[in-house]
N, C-alpha and C positions, 0 to 999 in steps of 0.2 A: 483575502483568502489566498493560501497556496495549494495548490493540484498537484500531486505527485502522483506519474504514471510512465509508459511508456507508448512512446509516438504511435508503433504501430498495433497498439492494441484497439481492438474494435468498440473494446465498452469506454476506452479510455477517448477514442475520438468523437461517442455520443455525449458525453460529458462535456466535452469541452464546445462542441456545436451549441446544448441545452443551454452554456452559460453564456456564450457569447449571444445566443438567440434571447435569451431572458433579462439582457442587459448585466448582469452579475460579474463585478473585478476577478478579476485572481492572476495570481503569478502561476505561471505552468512549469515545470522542472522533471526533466526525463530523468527515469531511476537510474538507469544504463550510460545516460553521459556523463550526467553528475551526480553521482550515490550520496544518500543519505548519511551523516555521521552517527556514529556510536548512538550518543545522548539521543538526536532526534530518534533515532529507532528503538533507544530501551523507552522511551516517552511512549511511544504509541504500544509497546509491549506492557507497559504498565499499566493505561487506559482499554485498550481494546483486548489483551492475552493473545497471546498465540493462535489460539484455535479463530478467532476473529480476523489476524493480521495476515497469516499463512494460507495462501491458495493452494487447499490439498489434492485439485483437481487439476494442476497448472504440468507441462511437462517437464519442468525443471524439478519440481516435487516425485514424480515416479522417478526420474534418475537418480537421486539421492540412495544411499545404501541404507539399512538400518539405524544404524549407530549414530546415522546424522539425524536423520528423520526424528528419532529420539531427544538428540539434542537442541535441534529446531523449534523445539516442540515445549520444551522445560525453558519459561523466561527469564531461567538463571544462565540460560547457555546459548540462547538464540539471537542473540545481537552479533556473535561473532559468526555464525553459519550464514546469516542474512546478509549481514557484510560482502561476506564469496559469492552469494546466489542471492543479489538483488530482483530478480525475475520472479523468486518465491513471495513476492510481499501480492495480496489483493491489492486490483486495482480497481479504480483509482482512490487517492489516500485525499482525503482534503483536511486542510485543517482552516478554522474557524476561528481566529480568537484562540480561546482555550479549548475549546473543540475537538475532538479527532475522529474524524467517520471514513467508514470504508467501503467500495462498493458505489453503486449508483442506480440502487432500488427507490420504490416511489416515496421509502421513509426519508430517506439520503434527499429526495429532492425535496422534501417538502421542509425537511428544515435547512434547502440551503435560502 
């Protein structure tokens, strides 16, 4: 399993405690040191959509102008704004196998 978040996110560090507490492998990979490529992120835009992958409550989302928020937002154009503003992605991201789940609600843990 890979974990994509960032260090000092709070839900991103009860994640990683649950896994290590639960015995559960995973590779862990900070968004901000080492961003995700194109493909990884149109993958999870095609799986999850936008309105899934996009943290509309994060404060990197109210900075945005309109015209990005828009195109953030259409998953014909959101891989390249996601790119510049990796901070916009929910976290944390896990992938599974074939997998992709977002967040770390009690559904998130129960199929990890």
């Amino acid at each position: 399993m890979k974990v994509f978040g960032i260090k000092t996110c709070d839900t991103c560090r009860k994640a990683r405690k649950w896994l290590d507490e639960n015995g559960k492998p995973y590779q862990w990979q900070d968004l901000r040191e080492q961003p995700v490529d194109a493909q990884r992120l149109q993958r999870w835009l095609d799986e999850l959509g936008p309105e899934q992958l996009i943290n509309r409550r994060s404060t990197s989302w109210r900075q945005l102008d309109e015209a990005t928020r828009t195109r953030v937002m259409n998953p014909a154009t959101a891989t390249a704004v996601i790119e510049q503003h990796p901070t916009l992605i929910k976290r944390p991201v896990f992938e599974t196998g074939d997998r992709v789940m977002v967040g770390f609600s009690e559904a998130v843990r129960q199929s990890l």
